[in-house]
PyMOL Python script that loads the backbone (N, CA, C, O; Angstrom):
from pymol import cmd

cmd.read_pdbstr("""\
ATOM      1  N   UNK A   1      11.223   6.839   2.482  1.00  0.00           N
ATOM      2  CA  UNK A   1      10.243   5.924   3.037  1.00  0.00           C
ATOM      3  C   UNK A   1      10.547   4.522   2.498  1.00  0.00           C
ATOM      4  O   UNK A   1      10.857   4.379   1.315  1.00  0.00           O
ATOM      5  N   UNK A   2      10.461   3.437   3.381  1.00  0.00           N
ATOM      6  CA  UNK A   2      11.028   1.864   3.219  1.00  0.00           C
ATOM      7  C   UNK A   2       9.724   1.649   2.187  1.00  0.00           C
ATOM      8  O   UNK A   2       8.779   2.418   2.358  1.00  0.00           O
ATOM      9  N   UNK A   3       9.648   0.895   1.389  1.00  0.00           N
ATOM     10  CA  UNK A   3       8.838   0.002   0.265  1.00  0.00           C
ATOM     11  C   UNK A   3       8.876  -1.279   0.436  1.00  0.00           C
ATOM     12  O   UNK A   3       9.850  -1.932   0.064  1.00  0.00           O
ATOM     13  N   UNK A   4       7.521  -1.983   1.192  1.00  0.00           N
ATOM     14  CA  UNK A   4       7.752  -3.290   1.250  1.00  0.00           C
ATOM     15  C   UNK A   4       6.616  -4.263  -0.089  1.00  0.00           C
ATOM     16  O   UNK A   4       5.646  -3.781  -0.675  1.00  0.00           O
ATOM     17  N   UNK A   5       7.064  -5.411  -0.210  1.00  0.00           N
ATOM     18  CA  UNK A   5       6.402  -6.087  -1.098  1.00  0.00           C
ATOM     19  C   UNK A   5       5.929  -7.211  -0.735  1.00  0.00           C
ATOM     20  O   UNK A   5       6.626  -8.208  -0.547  1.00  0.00           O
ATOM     21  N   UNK A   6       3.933  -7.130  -0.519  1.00  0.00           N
ATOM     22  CA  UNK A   6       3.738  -8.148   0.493  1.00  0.00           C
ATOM     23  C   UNK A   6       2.918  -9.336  -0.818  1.00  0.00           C
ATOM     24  O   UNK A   6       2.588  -9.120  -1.984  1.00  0.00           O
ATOM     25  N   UNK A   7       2.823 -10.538   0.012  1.00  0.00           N
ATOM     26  CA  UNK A   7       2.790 -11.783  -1.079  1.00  0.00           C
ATOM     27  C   UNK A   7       1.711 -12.372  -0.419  1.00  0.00           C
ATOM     28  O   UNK A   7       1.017 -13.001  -1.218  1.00  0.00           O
ATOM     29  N   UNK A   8       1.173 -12.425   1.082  1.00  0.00           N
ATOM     30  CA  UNK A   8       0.370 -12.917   1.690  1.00  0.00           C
ATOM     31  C   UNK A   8      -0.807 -13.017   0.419  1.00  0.00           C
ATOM     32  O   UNK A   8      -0.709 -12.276  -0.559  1.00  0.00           O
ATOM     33  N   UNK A   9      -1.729 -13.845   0.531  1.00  0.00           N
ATOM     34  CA  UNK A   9      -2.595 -14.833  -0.365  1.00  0.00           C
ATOM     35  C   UNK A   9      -4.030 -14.209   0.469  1.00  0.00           C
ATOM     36  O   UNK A   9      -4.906 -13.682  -0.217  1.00  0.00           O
ATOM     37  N   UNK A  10      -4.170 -14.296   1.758  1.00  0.00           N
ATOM     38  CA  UNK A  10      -5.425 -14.514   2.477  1.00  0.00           C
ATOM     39  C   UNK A  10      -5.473 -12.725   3.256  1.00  0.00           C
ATOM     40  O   UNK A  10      -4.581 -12.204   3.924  1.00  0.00           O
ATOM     41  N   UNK A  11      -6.541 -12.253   2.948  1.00  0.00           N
ATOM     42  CA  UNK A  11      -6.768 -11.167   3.317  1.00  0.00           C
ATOM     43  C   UNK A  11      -5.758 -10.706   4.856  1.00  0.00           C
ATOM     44  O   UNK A  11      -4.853  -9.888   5.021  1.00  0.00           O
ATOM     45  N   UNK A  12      -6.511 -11.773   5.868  1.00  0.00           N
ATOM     46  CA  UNK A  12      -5.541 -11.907   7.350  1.00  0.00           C
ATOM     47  C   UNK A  12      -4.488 -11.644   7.412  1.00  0.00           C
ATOM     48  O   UNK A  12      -3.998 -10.716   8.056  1.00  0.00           O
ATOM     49  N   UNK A  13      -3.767 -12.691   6.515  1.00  0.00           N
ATOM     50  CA  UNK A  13      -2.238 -12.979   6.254  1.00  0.00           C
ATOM     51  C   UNK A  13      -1.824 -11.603   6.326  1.00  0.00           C
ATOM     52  O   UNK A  13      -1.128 -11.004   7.146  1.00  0.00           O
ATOM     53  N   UNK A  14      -2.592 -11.137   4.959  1.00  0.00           N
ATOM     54  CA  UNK A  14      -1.872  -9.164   4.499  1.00  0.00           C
ATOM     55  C   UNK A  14      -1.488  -8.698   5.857  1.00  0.00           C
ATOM     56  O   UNK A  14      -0.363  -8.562   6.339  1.00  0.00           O
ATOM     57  N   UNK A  15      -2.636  -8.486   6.360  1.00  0.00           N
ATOM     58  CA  UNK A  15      -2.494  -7.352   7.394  1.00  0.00           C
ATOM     59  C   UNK A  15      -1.654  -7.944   8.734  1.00  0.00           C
ATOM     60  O   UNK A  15      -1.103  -7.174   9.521  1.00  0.00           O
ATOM     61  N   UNK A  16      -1.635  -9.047   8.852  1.00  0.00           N
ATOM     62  CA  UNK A  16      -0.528  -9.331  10.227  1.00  0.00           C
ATOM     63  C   UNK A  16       0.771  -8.994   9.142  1.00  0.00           C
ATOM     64  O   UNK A  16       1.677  -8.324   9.639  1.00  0.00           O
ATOM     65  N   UNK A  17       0.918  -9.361   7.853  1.00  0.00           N
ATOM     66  CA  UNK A  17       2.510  -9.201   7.326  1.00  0.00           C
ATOM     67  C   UNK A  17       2.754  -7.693   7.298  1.00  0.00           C
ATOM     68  O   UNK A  17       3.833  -7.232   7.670  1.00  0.00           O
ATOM     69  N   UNK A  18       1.318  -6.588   6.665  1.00  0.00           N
ATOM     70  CA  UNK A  18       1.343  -5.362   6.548  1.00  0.00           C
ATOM     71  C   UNK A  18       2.062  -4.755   8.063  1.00  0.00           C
ATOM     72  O   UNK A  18       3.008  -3.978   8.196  1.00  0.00           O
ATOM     73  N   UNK A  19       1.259  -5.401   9.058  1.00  0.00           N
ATOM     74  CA  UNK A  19       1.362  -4.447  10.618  1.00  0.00           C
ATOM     75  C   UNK A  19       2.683  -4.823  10.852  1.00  0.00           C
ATOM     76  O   UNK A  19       3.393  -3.834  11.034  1.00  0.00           O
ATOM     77  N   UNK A  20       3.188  -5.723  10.905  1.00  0.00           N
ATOM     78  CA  UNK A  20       4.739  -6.148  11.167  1.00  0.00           C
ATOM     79  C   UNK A  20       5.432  -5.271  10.282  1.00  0.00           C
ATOM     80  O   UNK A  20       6.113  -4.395  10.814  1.00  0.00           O
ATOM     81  N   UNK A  21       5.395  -5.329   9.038  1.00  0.00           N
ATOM     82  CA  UNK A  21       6.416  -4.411   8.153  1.00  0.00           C
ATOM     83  C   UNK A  21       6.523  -2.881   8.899  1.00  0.00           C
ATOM     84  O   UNK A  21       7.393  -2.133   9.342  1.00  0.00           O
ATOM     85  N   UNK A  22       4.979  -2.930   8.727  1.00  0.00           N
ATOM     86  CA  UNK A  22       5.335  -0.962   9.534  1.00  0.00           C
ATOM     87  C   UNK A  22       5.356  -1.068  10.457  1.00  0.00           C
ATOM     88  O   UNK A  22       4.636  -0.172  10.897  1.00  0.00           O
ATOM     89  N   UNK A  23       5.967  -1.968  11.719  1.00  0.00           N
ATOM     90  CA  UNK A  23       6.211  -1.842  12.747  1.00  0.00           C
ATOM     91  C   UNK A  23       8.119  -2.025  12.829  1.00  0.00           C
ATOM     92  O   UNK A  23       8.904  -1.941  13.774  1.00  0.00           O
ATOM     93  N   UNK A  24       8.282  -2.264  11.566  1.00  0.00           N
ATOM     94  CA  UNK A  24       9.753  -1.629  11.370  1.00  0.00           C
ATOM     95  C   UNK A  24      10.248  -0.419  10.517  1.00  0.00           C
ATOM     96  O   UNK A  24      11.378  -0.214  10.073  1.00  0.00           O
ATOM     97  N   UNK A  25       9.025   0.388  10.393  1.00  0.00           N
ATOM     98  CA  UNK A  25       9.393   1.182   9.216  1.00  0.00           C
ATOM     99  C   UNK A  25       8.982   1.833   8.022  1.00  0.00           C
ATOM    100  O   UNK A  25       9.055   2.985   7.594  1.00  0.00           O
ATOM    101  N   UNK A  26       8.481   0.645   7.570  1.00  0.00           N
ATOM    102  CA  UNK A  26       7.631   0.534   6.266  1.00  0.00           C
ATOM    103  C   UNK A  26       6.463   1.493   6.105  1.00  0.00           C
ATOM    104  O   UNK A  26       5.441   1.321   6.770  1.00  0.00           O
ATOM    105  N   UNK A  27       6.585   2.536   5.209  1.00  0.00           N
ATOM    106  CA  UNK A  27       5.394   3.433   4.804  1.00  0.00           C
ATOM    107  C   UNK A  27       4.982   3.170   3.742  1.00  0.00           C
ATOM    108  O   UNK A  27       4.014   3.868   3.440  1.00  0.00           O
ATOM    109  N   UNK A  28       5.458   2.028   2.553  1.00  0.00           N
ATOM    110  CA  UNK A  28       4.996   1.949   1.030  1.00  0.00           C
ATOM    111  C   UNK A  28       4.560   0.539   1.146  1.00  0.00           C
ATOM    112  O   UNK A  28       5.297  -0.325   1.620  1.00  0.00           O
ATOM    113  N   UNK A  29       3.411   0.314   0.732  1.00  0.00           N
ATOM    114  CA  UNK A  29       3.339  -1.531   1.014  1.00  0.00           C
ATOM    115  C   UNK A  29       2.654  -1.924  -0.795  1.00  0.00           C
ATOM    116  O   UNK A  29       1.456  -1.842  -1.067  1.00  0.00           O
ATOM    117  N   UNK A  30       3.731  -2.328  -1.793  1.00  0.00           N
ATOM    118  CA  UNK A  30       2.698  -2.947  -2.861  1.00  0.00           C
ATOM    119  C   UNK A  30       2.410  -4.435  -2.991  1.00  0.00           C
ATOM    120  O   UNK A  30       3.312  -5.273  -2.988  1.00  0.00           O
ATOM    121  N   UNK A  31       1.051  -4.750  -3.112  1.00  0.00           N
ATOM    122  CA  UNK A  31       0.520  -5.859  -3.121  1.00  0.00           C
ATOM    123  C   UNK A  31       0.851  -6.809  -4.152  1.00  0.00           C
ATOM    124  O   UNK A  31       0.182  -6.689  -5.177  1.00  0.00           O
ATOM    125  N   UNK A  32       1.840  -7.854  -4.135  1.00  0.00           N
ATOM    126  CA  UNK A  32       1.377  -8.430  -5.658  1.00  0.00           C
ATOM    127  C   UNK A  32      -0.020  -9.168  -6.072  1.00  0.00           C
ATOM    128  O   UNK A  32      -0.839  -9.833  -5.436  1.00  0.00           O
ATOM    129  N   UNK A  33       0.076  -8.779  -7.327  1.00  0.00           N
ATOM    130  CA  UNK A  33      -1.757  -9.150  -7.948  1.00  0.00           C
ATOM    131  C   UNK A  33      -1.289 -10.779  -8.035  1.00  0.00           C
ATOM    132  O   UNK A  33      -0.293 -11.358  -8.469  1.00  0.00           O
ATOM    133  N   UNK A  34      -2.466 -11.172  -7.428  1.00  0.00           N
ATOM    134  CA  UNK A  34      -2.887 -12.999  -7.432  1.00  0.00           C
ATOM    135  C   UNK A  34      -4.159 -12.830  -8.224  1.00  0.00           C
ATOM    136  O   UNK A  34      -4.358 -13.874  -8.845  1.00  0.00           O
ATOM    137  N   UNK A  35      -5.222 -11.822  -8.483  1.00  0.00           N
ATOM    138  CA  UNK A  35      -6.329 -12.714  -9.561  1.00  0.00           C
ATOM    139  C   UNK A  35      -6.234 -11.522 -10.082  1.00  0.00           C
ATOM    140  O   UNK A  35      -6.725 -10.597  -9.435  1.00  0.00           O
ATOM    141  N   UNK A  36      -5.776 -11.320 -10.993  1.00  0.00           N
ATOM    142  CA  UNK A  36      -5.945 -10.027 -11.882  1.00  0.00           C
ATOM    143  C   UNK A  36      -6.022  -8.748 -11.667  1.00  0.00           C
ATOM    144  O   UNK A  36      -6.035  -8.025 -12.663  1.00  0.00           O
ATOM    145  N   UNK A  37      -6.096  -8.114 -10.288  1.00  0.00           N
ATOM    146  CA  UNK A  37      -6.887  -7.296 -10.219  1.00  0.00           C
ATOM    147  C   UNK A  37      -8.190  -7.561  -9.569  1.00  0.00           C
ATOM    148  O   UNK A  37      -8.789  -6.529  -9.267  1.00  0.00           O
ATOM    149  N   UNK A  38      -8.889  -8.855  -9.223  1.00  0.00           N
ATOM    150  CA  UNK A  38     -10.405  -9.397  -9.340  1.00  0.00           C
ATOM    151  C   UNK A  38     -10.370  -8.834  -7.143  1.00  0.00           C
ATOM    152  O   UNK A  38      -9.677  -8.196  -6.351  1.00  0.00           O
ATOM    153  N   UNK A  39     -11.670  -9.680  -7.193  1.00  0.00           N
ATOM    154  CA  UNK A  39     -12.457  -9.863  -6.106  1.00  0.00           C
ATOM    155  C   UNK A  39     -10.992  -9.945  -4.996  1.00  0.00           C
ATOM    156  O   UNK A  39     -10.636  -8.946  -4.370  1.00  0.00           O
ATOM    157  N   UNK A  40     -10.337 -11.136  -4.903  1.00  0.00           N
ATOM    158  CA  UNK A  40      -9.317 -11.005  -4.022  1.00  0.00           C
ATOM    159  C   UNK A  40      -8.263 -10.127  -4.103  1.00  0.00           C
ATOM    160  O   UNK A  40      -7.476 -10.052  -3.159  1.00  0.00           O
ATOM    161  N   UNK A  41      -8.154  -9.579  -4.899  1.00  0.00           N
ATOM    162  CA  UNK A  41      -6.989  -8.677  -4.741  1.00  0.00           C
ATOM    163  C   UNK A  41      -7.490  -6.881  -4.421  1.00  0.00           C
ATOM    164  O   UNK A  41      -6.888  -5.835  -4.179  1.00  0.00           O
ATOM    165  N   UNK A  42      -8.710  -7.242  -4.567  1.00  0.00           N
ATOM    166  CA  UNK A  42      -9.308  -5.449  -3.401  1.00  0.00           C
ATOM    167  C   UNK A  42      -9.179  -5.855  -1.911  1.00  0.00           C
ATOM    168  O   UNK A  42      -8.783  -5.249  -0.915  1.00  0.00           O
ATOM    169  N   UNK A  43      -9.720  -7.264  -2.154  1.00  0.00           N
ATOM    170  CA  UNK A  43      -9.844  -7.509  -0.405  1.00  0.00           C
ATOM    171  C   UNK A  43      -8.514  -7.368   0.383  1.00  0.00           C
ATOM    172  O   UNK A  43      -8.259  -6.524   1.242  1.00  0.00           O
ATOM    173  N   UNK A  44      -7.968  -8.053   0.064  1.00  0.00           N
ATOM    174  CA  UNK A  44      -6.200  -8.072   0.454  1.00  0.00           C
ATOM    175  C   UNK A  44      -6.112  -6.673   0.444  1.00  0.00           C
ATOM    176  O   UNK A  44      -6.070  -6.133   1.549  1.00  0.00           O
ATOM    177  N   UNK A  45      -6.063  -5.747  -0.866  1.00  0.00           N
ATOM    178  CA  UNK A  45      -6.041  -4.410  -0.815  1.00  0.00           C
ATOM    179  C   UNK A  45      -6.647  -3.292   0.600  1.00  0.00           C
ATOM    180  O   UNK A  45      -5.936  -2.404   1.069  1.00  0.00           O
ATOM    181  N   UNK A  46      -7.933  -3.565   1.042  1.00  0.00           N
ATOM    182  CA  UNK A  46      -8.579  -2.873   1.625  1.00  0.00           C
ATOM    183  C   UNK A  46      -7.920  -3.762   3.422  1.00  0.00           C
ATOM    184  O   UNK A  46      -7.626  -3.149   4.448  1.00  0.00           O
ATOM    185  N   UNK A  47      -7.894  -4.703   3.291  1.00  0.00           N
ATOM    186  CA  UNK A  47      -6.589  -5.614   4.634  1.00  0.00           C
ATOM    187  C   UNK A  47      -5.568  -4.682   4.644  1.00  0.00           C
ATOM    188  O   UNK A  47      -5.620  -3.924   5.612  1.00  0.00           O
ATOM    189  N   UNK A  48      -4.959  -4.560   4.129  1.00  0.00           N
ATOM    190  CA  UNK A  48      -3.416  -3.858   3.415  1.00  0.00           C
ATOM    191  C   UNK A  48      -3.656  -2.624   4.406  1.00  0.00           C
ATOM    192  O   UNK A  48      -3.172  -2.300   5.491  1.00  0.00           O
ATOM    193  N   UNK A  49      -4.606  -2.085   3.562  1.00  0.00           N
ATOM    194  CA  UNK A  49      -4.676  -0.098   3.644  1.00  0.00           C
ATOM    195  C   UNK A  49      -5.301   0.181   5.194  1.00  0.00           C
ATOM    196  O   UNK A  49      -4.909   1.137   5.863  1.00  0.00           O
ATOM    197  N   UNK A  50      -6.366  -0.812   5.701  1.00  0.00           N
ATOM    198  CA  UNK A  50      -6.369  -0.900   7.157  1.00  0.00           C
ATOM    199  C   UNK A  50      -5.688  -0.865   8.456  1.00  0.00           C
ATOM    200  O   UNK A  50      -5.782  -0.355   9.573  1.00  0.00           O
ATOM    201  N   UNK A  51      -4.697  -1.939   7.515  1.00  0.00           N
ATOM    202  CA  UNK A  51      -3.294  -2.293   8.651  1.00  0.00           C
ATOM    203  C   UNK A  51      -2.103  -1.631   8.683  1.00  0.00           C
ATOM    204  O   UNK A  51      -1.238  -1.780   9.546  1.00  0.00           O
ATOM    205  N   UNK A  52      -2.052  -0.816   7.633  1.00  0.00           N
ATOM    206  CA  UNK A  52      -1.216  -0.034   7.175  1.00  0.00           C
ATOM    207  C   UNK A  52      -1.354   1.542   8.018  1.00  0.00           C
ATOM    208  O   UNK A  52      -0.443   2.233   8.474  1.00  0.00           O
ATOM    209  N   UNK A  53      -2.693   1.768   8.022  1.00  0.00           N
ATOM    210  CA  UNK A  53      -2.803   3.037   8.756  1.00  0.00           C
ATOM    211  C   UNK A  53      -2.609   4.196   7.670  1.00  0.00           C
ATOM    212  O   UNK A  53      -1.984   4.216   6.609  1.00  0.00           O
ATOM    213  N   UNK A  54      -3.667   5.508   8.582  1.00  0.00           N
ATOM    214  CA  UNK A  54      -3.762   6.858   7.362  1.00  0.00           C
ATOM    215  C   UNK A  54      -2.427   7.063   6.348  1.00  0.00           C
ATOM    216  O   UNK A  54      -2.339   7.181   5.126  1.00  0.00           O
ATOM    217  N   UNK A  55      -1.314   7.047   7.561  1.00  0.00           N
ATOM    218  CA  UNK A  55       0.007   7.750   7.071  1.00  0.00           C
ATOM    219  C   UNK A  55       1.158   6.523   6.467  1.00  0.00           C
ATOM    220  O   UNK A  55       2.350   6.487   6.772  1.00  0.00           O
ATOM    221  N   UNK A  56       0.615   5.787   5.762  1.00  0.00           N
ATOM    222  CA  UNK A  56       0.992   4.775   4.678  1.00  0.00           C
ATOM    223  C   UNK A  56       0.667   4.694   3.510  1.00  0.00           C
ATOM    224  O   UNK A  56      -0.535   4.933   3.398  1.00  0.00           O
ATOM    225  N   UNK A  57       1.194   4.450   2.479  1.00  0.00           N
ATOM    226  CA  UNK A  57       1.025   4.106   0.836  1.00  0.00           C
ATOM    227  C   UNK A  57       0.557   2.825   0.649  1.00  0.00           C
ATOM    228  O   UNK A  57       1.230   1.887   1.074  1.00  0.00           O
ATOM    229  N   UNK A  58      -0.267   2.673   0.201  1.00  0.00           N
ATOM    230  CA  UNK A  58      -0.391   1.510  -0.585  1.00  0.00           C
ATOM    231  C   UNK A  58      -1.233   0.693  -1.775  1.00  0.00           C
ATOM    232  O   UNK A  58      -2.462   0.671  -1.844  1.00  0.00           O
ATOM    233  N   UNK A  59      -0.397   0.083  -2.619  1.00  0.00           N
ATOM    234  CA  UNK A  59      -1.168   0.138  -4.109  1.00  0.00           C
ATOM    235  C   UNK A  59      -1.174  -1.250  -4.751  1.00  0.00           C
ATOM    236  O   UNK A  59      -0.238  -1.843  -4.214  1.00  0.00           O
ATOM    237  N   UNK A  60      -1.633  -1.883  -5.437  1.00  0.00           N
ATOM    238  CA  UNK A  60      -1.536  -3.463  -6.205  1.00  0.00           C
ATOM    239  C   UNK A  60      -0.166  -3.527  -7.500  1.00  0.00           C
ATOM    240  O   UNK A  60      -0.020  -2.869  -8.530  1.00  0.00           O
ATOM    241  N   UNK A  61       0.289  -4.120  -7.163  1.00  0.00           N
ATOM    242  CA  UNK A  61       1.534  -4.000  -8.003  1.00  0.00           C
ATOM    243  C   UNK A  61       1.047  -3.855  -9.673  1.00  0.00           C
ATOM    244  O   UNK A  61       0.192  -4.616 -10.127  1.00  0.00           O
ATOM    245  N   UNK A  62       1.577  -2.988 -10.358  1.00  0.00           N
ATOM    246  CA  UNK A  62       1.258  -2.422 -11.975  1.00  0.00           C
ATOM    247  C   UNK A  62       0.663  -1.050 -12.071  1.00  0.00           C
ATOM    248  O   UNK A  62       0.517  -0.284 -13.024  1.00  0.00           O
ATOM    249  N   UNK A  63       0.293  -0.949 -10.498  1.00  0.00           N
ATOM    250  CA  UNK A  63      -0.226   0.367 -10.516  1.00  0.00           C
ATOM    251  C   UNK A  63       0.589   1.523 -10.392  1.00  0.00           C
ATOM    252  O   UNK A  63       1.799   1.642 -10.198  1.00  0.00           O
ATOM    253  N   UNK A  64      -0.399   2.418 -10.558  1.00  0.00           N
ATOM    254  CA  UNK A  64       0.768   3.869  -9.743  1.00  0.00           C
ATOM    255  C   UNK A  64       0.221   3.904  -8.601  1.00  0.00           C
ATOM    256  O   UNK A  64      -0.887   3.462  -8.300  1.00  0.00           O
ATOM    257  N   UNK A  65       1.314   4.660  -7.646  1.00  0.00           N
ATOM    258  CA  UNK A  65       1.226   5.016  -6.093  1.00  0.00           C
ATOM    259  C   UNK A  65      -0.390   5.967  -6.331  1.00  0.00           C
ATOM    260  O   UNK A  65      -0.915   6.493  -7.313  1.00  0.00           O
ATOM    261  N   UNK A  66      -0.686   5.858  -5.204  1.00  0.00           N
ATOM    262  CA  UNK A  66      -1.684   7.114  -5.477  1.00  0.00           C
ATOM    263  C   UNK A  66      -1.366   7.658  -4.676  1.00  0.00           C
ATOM    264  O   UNK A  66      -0.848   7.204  -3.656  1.00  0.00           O
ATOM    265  N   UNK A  67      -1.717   9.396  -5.068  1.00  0.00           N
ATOM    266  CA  UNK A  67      -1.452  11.017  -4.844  1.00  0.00           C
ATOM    267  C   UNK A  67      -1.375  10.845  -3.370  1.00  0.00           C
ATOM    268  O   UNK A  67      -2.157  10.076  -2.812  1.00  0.00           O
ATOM    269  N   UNK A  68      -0.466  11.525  -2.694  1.00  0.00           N
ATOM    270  CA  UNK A  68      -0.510  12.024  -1.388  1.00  0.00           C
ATOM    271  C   UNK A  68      -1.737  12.500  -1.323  1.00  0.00           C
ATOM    272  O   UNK A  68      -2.532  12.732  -2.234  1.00  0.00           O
ATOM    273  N   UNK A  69      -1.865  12.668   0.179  1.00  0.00           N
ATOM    274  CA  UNK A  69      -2.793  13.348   0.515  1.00  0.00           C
ATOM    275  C   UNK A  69      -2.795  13.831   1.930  1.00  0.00           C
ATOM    276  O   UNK A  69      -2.154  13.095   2.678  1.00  0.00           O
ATOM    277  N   UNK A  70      -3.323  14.832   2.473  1.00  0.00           N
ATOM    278  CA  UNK A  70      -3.014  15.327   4.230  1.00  0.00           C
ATOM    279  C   UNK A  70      -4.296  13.610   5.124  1.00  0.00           C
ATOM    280  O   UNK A  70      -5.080  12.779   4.666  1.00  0.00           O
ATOM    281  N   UNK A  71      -3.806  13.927   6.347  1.00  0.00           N
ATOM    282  CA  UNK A  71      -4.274  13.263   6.758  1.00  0.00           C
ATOM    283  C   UNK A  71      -5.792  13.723   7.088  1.00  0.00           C
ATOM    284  O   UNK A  71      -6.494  12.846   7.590  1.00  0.00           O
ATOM    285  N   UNK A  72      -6.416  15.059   6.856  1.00  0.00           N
ATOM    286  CA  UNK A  72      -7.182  15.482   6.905  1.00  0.00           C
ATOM    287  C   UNK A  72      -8.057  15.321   5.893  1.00  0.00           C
ATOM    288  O   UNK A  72      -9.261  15.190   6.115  1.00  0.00           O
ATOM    289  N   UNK A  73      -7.582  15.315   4.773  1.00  0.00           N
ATOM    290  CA  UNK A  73      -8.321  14.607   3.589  1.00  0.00           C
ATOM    291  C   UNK A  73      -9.033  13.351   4.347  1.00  0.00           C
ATOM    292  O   UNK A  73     -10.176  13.009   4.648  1.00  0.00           O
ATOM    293  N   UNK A  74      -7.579  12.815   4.496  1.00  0.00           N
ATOM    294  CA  UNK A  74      -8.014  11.331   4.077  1.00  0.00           C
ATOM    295  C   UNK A  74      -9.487  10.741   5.280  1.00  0.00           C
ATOM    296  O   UNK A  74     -10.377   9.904   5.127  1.00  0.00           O
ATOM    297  N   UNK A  75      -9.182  11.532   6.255  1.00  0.00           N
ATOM    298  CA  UNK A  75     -10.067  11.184   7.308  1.00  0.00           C
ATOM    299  C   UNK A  75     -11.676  11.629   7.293  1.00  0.00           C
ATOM    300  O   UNK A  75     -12.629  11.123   7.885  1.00  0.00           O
ATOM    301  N   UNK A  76     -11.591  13.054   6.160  1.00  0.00           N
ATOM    302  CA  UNK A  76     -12.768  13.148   5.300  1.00  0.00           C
ATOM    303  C   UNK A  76     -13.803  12.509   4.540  1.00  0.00           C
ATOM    304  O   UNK A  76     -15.021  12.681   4.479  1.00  0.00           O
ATOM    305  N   UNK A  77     -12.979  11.703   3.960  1.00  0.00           N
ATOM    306  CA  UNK A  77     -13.277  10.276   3.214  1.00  0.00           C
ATOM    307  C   UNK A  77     -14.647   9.289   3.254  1.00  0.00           C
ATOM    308  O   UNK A  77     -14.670   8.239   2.611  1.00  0.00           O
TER     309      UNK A  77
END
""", "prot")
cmd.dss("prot")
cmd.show_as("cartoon", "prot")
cmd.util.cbc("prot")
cmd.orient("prot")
């Protein structure tokens, strides 16, 4: 699976850069952290994991991947 590394700043940004990446490929998307961890970097996060779709990875850079999961899980959720 391709691993992309997105830099976008503005929640928006993420997800048009996120949807383009996996529209070549891309199933791993890590975010680099701009405030620590804080307020903007869930948002971007939760942009990310939207645009990204069930059957994508994606995590804030320092982290670990998190656990697979079926898509049945995840749609449980």
């Amino acid at each position: 699976m391709k691993r992309a590394y997105v830099t976008a700043r503005r929640p928006a940004d993420v997800a048009r850069e996120v949807e383009a990446l996996a529209g070549t490929g891309c199933g791993e998307f890590v975010l680099r952290r701009l405030d620590g961890g804080g307020t903007l970097d869930l948002e971007r996060l939760g942009a990310a994991r939207y645009a990204a779709g069930l059957q994508s990875v994606v995590w804030l850079e320092g982290g670990s991947p998190p656990e697979p999961t079926s898509v049945a899980e995840a749609a449980a959720r």
